[in-house]
LOZAPA-591969 format. One record per residue: residue in one letter; z, y, x of N, C-alpha, C in turn. Coordinates in pm, whole numbers, plus 50000, padded with zeros to 5 digits. Layout:
LOZAPA-591969
aZYXZYXZYX;...
This chain:
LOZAPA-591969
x114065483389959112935492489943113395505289874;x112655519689951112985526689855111395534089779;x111865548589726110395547289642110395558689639;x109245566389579109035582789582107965583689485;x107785596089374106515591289300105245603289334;x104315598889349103495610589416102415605089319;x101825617789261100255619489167100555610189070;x101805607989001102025597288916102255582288923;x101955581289086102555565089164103595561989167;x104345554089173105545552989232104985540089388;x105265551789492104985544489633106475543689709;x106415526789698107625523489770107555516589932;x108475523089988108915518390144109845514790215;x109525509290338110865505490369111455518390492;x112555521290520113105528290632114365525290719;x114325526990819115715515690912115325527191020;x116665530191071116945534391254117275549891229;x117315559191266117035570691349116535577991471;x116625590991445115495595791543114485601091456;x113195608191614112155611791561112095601791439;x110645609791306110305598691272108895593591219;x109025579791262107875572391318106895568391164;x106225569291058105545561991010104375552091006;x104475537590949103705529090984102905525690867;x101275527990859100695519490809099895511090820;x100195499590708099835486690739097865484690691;x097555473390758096105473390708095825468690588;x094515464590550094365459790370094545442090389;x095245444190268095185430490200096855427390276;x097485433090371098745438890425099555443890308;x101025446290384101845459690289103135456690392;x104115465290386104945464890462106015458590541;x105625444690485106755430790553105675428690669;x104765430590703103895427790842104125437190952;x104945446590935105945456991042106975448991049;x107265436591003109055435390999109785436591168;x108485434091262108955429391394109485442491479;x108045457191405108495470291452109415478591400;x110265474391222111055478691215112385477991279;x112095463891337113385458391407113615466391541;x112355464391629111945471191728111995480491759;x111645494691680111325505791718112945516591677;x113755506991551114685514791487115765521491568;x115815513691674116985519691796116375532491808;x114845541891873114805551691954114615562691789;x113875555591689113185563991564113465557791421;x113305570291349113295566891228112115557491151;x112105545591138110625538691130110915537190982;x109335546790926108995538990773108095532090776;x107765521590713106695518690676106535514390525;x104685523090442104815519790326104385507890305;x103995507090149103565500390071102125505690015;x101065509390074100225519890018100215513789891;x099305519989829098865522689675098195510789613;x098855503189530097905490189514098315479089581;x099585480889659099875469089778101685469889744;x101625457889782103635453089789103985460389668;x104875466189681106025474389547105335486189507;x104055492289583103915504389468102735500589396;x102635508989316101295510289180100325510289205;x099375508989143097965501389175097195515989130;x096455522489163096015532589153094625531889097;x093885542389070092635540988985091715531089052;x090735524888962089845513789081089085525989156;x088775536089061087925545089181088435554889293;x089475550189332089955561789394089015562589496;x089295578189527088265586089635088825584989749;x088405588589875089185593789996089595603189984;x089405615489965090235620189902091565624589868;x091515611489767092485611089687093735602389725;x092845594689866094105587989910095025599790009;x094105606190062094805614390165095355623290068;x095155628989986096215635889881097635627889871;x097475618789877098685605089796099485605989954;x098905602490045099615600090160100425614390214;x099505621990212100135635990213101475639590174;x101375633790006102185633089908103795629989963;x103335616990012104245605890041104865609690202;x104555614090244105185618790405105745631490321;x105525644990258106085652890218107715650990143;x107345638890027108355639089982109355628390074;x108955613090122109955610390216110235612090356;x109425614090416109755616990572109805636090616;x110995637090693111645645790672110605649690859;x110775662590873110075667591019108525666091039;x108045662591131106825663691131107065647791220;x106245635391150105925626791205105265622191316;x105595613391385104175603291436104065590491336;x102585593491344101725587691228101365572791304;x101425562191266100805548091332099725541991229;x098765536491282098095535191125097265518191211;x097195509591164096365497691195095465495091109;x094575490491154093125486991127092355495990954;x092845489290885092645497890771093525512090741;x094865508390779095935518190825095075531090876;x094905527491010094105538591049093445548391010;x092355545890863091445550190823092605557890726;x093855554890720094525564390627095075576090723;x095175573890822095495585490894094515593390958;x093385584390933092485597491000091875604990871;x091785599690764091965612990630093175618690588;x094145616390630095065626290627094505637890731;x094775631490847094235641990927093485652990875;x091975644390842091035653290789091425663890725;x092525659290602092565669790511094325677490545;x095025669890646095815678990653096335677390780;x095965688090865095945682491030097155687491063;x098175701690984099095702591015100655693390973;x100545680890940101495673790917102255664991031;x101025659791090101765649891235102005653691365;x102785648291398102925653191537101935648391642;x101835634691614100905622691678100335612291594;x099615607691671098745598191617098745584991681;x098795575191650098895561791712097485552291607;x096895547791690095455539791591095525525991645;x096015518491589095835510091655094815491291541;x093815489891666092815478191633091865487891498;x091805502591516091265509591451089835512391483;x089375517291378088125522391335087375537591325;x086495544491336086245550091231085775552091112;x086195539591073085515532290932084315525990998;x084045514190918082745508090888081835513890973;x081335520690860080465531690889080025537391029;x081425544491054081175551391154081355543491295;x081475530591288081895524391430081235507491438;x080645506691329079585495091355078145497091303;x077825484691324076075489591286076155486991129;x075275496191087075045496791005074745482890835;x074175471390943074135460990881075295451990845;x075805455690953077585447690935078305457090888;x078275467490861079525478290797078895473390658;x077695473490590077165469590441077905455490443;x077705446290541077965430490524079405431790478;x080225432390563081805433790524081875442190409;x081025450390368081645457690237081495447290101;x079815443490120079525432390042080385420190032;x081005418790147081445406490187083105407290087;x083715417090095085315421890038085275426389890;x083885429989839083505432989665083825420589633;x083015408289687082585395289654084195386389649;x084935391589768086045381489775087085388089663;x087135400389581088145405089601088785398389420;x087825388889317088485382189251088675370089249;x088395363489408088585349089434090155346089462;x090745334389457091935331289442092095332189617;x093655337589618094095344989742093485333389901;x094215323989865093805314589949092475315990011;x091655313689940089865317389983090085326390083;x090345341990060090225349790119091385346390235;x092445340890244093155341390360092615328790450;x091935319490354091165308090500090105315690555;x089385324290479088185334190545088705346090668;x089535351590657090165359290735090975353990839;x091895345390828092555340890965092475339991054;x091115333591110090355331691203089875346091267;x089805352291223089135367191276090875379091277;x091535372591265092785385091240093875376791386;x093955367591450094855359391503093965356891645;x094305349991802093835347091864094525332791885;x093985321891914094125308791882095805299191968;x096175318192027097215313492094098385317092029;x098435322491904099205332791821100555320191798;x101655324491770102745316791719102325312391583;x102355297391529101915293891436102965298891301;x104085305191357105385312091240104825326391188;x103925333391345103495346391303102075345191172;x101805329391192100175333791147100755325491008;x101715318591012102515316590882102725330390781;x103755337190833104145350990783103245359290750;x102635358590826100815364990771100445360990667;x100355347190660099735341290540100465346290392;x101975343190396102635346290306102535357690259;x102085369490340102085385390279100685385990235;x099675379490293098725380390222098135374190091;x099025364690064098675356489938099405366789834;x099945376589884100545385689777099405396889699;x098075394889807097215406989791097085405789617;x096895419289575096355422189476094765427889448;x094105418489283092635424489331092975437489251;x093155442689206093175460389169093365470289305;x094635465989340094265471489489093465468389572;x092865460989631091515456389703090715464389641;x090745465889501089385469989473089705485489504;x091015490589465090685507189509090825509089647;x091405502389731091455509989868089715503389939;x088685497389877087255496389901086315503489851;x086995510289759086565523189673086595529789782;x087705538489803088405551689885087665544890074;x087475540390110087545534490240086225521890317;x086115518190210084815502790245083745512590289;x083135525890265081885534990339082225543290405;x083625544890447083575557190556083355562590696;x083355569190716082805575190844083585587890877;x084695583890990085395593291023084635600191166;x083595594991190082775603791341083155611991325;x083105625091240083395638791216084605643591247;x085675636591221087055641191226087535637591405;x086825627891482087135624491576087385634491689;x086115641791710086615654391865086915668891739;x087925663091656088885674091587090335673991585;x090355663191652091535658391698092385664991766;x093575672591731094035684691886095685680791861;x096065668691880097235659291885097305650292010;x098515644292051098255637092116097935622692062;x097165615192081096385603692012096675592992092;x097425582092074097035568792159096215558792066;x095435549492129094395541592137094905526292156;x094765517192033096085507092086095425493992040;x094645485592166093695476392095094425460692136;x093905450792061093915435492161092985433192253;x093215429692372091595423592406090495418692363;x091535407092270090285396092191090135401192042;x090355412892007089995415591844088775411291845;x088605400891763087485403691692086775411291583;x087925419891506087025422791353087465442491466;x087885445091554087675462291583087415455491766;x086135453391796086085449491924086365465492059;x086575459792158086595467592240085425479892265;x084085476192238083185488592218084055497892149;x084255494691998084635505091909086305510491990;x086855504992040087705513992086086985524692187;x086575521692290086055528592420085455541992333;x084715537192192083805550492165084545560392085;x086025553392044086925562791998087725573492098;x087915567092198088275570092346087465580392431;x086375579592355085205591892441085395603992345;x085495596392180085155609192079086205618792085;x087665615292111088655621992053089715627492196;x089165633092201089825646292283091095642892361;x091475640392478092625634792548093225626492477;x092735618292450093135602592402093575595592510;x094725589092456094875575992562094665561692499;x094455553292603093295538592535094705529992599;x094825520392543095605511392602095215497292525;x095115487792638094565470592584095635463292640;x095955451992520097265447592512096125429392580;x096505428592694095935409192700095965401592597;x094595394992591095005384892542095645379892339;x094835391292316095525396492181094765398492088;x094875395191934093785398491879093995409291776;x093285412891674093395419591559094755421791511;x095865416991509096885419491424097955420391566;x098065425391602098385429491742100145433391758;x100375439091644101675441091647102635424991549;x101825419391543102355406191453102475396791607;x101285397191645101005385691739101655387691898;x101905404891948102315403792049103565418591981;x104745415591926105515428691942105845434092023;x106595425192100107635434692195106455441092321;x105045440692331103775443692419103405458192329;x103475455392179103055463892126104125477192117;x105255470892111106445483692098106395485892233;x106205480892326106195487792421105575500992471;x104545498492408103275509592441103765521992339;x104465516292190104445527992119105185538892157;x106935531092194107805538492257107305546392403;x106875537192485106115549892583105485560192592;x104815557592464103835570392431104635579892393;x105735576292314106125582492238107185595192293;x107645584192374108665591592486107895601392574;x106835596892639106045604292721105735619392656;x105425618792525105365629792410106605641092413;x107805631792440109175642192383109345646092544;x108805640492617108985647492753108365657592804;x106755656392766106165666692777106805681392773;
């Protein structure tokens, strides 16, 4: 791991390969050993980081209140001081919601955008009763002993055909979650609503779902796919929520294509 200190954090990551370069973030209750399959994967064509956001794996646990904001300040931070050029940005499920406030607040940093089993927050991409439920639902879990929360989640992050080693490895990174972090990245993120930032989009964007997600279903992709301006949508069979755990070499496939398709342009 290495590390960088931004707004007084110390945010550590991992980096392997050369080339363009690629950054990955991971979703909540995640941190960067749940890329291990795309660092392996992707390091031949790009430079692949992926962090540790704020509160997760090796870096510092940040205020409980952090803002949005204040995360996209931090992330900002953190591509400035370690990733060198202008990135493509990858962001999954909670991931996501970090790159689309970067965006927000700093649209000249990436080159591209990759969203994948993404959102526009809560908020902005379910109903209203279930964006409150899950918020209620992650306040409530977030000082129960890890286990709880990883028998509650499994079932909704995996499709019942998943390698029982991948949904192992899963387990293990998630029993690492921390509640300080839970609690700030539900601060910064559990109410948002990126609708706004969506047809502001003037990147090239891919769209990168499972079939069978259950917790970012196929509606919410399609309506990300309408909002954001020459988007491309791509559905991986047969696949659920954690998409790059459960199907890699399907998922690197799509990234590197895009990606390539990009440097060809």
């Amino acid at each position: 791991m290495e590390a960088v200190e931004v707004a007084g954090l110390r945010i550590a990551y991992q980096r392997v390969g050369q080339g363009p370069p690629l950054v990955l973030f991971h979703g909540a209750g995640d941190d960067s050993r749940s890329w291990r399959q795309q660092l392996e994967g992707l390091s031949d064509d790009f430079t692949v980081f992926a962090w540790d956001a704020p509160g997760c794996g090796q870096s510092d646990d940040p205020a409980p209140d952090l803002s949005a904001g204040e995360l996209g300040a931090i992330t900002a931070g953190f591509l400035r001081a370690a990733v060198p050029a202008k990135p493509h940005l990858l962001g999954l499920s909670w991931g996501s919601l970090v790159v689309l406030e970067l965006y927000r607040g700093y649209p000249e940093i990436p080159a591209s955008l990759i969203l994948a089993s993404a959102y526009a927050g809560w908020a902005g991409s379910l109903p209203p009763e279930e964006a409150e439920r899950r918020y209620a639902r992650v306040l409530a879990e977030i000082d129960q002993p890890p286990e709880t929360i990883i028998n509650a989640w499994l079932p909704t992050l995996f499709t019942n055909k998943a390698d029982p080693a991948v949904v192992a490895e899963a387990t293990r990174i998630m029993a690492d979650v921390r509640p300080a972090g839970m609690r700030a990245l539900l601060s910064a993120s559990g109410r948002a609503d990126y609708r706004p930032v969506l047809p502001t989009i003037a990147i090239p964007t891919l769209l990168l779902y499972g079939a069978d997600d259950q917790r970012s279903p196929l509606n919410v992709a399609h309506e990300l796919h309408r909002q954001i301006p020459g988007s491309k949508l791509e559905v991986i069979p047969d696949v659920g929520h954690l998409a790059p755990m459960e199907a890699p070499d399907a998922f690197n496939t799509e990234v590197r294509t895009f990606l390539h398709g990009i440097a060809a342009a």
